[in-house]
Backbone as JSON, one array per atom type, in Angstrom:
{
  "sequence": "XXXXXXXXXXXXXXXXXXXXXXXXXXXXXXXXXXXXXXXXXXXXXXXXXXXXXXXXXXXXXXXXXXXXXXXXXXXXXXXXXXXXXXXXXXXXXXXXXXXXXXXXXXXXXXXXXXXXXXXXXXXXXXXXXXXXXXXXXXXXXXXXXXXXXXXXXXXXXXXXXXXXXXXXXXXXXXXXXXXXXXXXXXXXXXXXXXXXXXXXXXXX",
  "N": [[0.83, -1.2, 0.0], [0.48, 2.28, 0.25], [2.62, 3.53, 1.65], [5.88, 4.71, 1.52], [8.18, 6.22, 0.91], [8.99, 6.43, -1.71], [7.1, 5.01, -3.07], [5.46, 7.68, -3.0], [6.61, 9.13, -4.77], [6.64, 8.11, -7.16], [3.61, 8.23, -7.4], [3.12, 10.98, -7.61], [4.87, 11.48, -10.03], [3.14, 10.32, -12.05], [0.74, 11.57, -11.94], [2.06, 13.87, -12.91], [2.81, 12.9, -15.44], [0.09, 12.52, -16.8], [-1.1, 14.69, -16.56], [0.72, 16.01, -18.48], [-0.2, 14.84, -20.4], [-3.08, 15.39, -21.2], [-2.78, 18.49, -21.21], [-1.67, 18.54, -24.05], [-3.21, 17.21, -25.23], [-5.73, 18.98, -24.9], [-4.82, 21.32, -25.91], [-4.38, 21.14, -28.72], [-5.88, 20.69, -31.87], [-8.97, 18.16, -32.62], [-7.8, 16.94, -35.01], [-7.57, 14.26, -36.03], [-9.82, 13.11, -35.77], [-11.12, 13.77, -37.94], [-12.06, 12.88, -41.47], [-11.58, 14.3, -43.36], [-9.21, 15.7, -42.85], [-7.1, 13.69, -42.63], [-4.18, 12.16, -43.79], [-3.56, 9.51, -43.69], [-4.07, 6.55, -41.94], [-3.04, 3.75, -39.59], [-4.09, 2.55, -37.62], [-5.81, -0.26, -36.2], [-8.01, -2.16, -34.81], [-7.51, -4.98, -33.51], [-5.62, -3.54, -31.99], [-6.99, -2.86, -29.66], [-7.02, -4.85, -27.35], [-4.29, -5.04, -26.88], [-3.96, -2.52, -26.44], [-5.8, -1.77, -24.07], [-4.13, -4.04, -21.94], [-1.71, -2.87, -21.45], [-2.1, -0.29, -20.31], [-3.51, -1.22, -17.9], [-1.27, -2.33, -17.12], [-0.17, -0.01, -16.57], [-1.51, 1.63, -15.37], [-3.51, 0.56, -13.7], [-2.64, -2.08, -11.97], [-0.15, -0.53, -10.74], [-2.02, 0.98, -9.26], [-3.91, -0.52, -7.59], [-1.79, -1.67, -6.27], [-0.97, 0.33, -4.62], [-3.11, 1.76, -3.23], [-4.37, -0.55, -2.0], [-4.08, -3.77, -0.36], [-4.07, -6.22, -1.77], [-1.61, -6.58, -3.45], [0.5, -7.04, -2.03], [1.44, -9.69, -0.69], [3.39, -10.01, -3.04], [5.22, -7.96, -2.4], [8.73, -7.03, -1.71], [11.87, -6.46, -0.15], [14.78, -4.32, 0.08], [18.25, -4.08, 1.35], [18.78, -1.04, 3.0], [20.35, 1.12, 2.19], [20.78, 0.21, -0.75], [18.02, 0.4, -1.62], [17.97, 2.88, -1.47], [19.35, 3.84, -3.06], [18.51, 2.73, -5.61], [15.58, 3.66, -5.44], [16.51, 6.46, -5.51], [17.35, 6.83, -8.33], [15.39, 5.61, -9.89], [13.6, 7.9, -9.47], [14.64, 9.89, -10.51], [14.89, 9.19, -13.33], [12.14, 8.87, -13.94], [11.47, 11.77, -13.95], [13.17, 12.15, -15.99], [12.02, 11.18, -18.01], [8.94, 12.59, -17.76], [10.15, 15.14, -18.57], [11.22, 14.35, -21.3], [8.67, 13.15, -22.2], [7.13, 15.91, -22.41], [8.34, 17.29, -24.05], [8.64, 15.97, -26.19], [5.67, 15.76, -27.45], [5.38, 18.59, -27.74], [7.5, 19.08, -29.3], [6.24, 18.14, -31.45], [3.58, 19.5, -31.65], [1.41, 20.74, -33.68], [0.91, 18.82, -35.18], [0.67, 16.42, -33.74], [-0.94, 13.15, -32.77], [-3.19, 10.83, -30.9], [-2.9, 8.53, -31.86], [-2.41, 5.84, -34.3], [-2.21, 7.94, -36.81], [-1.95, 10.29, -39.4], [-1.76, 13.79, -40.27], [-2.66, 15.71, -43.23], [-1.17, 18.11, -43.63], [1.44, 17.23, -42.72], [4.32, 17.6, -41.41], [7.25, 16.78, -41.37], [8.99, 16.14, -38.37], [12.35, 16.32, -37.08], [13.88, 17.46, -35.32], [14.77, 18.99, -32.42], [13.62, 16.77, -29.69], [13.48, 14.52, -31.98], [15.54, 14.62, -32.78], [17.89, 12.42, -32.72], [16.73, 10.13, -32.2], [13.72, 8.5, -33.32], [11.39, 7.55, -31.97], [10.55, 9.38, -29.46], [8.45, 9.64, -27.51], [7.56, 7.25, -27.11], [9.99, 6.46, -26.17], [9.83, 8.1, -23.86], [8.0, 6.37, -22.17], [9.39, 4.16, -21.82], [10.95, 4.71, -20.23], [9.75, 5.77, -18.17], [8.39, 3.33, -17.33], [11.19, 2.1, -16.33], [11.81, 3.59, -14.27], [9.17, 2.97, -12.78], [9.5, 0.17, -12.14], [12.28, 0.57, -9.99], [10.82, 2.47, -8.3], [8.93, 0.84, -6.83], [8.81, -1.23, -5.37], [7.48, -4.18, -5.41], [7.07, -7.04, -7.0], [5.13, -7.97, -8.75], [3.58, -5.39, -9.14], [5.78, -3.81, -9.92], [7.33, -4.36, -12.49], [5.23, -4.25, -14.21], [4.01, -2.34, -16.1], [6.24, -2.11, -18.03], [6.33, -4.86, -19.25], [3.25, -5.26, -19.97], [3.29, -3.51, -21.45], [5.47, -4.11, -23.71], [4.2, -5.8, -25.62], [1.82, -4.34, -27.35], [4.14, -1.78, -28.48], [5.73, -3.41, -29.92], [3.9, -3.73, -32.02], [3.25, -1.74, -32.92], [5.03, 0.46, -33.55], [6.59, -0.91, -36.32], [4.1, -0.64, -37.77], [3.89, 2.38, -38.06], [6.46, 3.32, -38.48], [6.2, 2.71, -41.17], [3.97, 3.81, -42.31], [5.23, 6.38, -42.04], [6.82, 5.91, -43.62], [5.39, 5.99, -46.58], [4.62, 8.44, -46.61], [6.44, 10.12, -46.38], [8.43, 8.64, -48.03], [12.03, 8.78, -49.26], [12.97, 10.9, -47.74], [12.26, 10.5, -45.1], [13.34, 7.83, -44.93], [16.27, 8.16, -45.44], [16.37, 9.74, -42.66], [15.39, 7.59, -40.86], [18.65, 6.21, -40.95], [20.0, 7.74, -39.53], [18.7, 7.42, -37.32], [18.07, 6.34, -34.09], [15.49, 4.03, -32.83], [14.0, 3.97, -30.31], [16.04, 4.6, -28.64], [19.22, 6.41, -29.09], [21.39, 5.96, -31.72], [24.21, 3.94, -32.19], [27.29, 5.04, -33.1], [30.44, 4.2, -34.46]],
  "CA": [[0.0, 0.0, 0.0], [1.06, 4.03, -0.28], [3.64, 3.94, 2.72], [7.06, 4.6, 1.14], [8.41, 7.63, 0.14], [8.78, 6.16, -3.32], [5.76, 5.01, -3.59], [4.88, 8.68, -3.07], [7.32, 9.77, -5.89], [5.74, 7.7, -8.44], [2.6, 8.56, -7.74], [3.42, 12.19, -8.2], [5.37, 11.42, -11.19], [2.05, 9.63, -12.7], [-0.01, 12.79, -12.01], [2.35, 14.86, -14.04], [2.64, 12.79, -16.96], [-0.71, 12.14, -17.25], [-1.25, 16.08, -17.4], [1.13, 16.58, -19.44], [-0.99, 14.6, -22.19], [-4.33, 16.14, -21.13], [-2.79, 19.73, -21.48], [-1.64, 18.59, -25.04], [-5.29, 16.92, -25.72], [-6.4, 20.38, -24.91], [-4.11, 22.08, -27.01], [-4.3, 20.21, -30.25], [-7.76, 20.54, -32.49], [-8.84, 16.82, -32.8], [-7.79, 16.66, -36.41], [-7.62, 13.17, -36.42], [-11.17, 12.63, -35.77], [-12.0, 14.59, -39.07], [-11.33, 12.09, -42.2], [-10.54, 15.12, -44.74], [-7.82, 15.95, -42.57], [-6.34, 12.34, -42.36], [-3.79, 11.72, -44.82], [-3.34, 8.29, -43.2], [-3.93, 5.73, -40.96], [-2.71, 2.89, -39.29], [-4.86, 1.91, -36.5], [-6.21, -1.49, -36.4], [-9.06, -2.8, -34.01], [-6.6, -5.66, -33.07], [-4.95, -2.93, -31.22], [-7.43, -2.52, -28.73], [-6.34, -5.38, -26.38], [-3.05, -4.43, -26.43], [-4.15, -0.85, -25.56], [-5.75, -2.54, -22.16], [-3.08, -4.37, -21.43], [-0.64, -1.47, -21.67], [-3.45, 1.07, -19.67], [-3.66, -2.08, -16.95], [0.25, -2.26, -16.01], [0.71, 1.34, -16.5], [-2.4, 2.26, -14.45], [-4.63, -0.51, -13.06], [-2.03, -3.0, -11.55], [0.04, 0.38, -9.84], [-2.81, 1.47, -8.28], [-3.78, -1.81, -7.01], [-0.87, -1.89, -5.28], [-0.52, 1.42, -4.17], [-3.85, 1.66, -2.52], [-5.02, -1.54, -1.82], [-3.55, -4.7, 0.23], [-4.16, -7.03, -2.18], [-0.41, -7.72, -3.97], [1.22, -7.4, -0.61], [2.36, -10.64, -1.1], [4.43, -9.71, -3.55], [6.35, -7.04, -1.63], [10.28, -7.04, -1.78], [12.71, -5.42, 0.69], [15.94, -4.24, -0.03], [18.72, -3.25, 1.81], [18.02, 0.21, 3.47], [21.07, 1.08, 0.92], [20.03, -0.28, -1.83], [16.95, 1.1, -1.65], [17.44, 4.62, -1.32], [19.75, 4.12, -4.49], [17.27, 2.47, -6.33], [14.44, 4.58, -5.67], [16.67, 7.72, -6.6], [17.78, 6.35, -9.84], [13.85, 5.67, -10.41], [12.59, 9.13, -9.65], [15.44, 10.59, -11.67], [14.44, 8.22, -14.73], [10.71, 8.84, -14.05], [11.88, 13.32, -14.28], [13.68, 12.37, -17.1], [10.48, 10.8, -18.8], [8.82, 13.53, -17.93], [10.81, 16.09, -19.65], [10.64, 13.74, -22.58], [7.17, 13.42, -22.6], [6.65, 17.2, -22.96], [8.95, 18.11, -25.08], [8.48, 15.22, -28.1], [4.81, 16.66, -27.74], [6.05, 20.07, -27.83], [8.05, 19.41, -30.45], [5.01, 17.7, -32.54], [3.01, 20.81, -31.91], [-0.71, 20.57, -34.19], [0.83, 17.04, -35.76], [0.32, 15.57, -32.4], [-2.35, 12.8, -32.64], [-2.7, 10.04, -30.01], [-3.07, 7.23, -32.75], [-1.32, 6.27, -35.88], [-2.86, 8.68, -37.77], [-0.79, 11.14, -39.91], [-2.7, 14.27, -41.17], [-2.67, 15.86, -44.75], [-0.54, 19.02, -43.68], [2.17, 16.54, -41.2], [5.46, 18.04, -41.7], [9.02, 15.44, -40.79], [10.03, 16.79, -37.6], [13.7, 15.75, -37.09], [14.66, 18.5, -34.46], [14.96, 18.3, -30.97], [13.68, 15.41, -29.05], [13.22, 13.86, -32.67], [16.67, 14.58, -33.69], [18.62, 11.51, -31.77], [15.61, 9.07, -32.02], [12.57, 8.1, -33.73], [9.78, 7.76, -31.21], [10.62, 10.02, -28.45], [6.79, 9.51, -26.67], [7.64, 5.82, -26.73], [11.29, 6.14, -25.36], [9.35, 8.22, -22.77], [7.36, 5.54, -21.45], [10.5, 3.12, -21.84], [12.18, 5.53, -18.96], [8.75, 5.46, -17.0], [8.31, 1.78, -17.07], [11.86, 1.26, -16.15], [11.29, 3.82, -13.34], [8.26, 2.05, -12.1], [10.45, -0.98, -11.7], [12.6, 1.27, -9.44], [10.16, 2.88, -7.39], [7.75, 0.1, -6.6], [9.21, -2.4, -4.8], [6.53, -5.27, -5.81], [7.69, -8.42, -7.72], [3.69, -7.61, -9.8], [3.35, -3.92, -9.83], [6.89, -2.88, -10.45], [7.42, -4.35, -13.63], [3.96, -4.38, -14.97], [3.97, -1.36, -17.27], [7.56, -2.65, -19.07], [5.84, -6.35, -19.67], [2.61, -5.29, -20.82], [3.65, -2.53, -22.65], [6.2, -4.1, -25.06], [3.53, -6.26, -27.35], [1.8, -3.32, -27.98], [4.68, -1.26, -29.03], [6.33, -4.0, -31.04], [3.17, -3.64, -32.99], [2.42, -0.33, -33.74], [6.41, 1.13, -34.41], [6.64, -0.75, -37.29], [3.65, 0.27, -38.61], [4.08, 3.74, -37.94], [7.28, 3.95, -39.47], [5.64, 1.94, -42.64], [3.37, 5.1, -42.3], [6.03, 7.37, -42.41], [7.96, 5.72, -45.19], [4.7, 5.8, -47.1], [3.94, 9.42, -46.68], [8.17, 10.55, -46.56], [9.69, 8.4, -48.76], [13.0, 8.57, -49.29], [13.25, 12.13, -46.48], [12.31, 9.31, -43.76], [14.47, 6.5, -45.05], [17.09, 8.89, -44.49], [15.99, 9.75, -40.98], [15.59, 6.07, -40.24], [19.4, 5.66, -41.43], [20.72, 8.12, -38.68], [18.03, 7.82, -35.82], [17.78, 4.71, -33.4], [14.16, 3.97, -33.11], [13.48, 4.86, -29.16], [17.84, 4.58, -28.16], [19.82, 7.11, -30.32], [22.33, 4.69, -32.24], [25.7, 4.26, -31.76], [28.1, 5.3, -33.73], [31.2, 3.76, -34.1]],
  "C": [[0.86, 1.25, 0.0], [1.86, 4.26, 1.41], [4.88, 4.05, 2.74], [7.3, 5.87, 0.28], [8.56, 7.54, -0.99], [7.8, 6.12, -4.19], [5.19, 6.33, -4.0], [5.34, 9.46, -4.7], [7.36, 9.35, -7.12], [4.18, 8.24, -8.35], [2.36, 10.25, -8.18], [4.09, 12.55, -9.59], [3.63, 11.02, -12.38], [0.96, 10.94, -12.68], [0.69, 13.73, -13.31], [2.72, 14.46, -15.38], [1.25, 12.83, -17.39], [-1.62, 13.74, -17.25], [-0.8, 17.11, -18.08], [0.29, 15.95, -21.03], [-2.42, 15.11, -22.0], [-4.2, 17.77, -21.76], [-2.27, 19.42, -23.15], [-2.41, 17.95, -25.88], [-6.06, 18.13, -26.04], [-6.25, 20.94, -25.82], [-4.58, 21.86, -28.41], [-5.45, 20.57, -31.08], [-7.18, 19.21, -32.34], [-8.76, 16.61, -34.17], [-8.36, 15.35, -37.05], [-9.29, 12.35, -36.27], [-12.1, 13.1, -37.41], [-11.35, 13.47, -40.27], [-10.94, 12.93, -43.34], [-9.4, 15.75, -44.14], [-6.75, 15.12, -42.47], [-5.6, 12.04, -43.55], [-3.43, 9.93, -44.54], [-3.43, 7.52, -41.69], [-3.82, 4.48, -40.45], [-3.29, 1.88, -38.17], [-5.88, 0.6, -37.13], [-7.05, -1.87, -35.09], [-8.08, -3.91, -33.0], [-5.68, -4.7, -32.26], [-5.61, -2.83, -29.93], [-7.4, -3.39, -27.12], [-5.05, -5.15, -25.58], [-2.91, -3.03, -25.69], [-4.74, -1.16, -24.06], [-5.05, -3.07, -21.41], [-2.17, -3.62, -20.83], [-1.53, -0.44, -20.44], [-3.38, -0.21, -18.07], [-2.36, -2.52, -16.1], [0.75, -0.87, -16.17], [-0.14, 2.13, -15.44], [-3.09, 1.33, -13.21], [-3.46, -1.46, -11.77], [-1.13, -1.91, -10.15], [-0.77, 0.75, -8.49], [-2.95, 0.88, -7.48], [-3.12, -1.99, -5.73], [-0.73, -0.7, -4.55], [-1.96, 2.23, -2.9], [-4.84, 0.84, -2.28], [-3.95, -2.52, -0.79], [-3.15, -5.78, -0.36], [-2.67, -7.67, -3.42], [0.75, -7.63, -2.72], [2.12, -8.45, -0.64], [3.01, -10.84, -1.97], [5.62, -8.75, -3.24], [7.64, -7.6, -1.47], [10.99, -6.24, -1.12], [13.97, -5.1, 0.0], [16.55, -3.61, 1.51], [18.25, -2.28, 2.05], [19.17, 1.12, 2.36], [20.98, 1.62, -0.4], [19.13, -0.13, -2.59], [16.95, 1.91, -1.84], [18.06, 4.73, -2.95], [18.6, 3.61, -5.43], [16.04, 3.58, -6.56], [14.89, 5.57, -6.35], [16.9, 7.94, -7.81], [16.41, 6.38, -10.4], [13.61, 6.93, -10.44], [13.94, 10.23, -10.39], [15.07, 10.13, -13.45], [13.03, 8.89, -14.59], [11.13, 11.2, -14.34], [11.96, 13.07, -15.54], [12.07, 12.05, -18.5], [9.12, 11.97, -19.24], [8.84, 14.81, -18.66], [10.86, 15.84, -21.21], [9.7, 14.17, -23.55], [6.98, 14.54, -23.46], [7.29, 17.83, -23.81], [8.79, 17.45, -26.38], [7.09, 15.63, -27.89], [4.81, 18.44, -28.05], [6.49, 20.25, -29.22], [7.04, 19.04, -32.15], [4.16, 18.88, -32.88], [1.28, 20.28, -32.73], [-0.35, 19.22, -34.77], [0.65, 16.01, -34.6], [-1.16, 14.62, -32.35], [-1.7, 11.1, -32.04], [-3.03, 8.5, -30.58], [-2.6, 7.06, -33.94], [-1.91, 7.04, -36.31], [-1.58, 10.19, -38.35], [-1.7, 12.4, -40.61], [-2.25, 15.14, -42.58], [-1.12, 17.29, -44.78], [1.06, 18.52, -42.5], [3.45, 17.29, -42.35], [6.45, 16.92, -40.97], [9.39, 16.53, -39.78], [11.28, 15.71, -36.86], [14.58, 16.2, -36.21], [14.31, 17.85, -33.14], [14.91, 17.15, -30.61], [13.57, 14.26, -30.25], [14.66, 13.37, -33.26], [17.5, 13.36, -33.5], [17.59, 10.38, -32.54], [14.31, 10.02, -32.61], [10.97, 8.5, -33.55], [10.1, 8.25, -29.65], [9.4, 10.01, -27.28], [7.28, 8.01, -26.07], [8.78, 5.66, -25.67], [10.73, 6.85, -24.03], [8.85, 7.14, -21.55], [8.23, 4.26, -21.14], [10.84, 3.52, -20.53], [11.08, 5.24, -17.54], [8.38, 3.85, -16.87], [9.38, 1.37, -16.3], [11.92, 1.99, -14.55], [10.73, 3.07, -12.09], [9.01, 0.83, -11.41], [11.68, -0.35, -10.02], [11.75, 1.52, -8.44], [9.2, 1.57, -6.19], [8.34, -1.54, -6.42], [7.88, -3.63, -4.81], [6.71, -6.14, -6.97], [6.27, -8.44, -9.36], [4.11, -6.22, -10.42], [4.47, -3.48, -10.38], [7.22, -2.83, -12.16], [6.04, -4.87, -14.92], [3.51, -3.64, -16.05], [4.69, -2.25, -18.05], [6.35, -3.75, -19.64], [4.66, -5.95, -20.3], [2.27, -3.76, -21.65], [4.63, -3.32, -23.98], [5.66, -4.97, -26.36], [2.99, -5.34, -27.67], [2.85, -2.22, -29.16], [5.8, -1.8, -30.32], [5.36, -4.2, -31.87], [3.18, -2.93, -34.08], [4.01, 0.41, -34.13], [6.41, 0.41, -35.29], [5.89, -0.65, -37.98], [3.45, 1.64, -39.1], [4.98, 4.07, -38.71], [7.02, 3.16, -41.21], [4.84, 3.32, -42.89], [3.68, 6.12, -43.37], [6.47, 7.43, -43.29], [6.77, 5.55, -46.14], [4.25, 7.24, -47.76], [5.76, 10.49, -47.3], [8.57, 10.25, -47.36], [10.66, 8.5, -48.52], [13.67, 9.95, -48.17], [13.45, 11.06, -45.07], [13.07, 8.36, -43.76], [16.16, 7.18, -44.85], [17.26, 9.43, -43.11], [16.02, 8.85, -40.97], [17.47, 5.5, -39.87], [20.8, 6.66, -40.22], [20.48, 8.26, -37.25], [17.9, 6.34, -35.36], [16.18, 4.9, -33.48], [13.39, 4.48, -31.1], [15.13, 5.22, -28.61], [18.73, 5.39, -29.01], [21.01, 5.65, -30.62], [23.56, 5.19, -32.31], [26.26, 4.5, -33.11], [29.61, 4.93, -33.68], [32.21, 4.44, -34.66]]
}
């Protein structure tokens, strides 16, 4: 249950991502709801499990644990140590996610739509949080998943985002960038050829 100063520092982390995508819900028109503004889309029905899944260890399973009794028996101690490093490494990762978040929305600006969808006027942004990597939203939630793991000492809740987040996202990135290379061409296959896909790529 919610008795650990970590605990506390995820759940405060989880507040401010989750209005950082409300205030850029706000922002946005809903383009993507209009189909003469849609130059494409990728969404598939078959997504919609995976989207529960994903919504159920990133929200449902946390909570659970965080104000309830009931995965208790999964609880894990560490060191007193161990712990404090851990946690701070988490709520530094879970900041960093954060900052992420708002800035690869930031940097999307009116192309911002919360489903494949690509609309008629989408411009290649390649700058900032795009410039390094791919899917900057996604690598967000990479940092907050691995966070979570961090914060949330529970053998269930901790790593419940990561796990049922990654069939989802091994779905929908490569159709997205099928998307992209559909709508880009050969502009994106060049971006592809210098950007990692959520990890900037090494260079040797």
């Amino acid at each position: 249950m919610l008795n650990d100063l970590f605990d506390l520092v995820f759940l405060a982390g989880f507040v401010a991502a989750s209005l950082i995508r409300v205030y850029w819900l706000k922002r946005t028109p809903p383009w993507w709801r209009s189909p003469s503004q849609v130059a494409d889309s990728r969404e598939r029905k078959q997504d919609r499990p995976l989207m529960l899944l994903t919504t159920a260890g990133m929200i449902v399973v946390p909570f659970i644990y965080l104000f309830t009794s009931r995965l208790d028996f999964a609880d894990y101690t560490l060191p007193e140590t161990a712990s404090l490093v851990a946690g701070s490494l988490g709520a530094a990762l879970f900041l960093q996610a954060l900052l992420l978040l708002w800035r690869s929305h930031a940097d999307l600006g009116k192309s911002f739509s919360p489903g494949l969808q690509i609309k008629k006027s989408h411009r290649l942004v390649t700058t900032g949080s795009y410039e390094k990597i791919r899917h900057p939203m996604y690598a967000a939630h990479l940092l907050w998943a691995t966070a979570q793991i961090l914060l949330l000492h529970n053998w269930i809740a901790g790593p419940a985002f990561l796990v049922a987040s990654l069939p989802l996202y091994m779905a929908r990135i490569p159709r997205e960038e099928e998307m992209m290379l559909g709508r880009f061409g050969e502009e994106y296959r060049r971006y592809m050829e210098r950007t990692g896909r959520v990890v900037p790529r090494w260079r040797g």
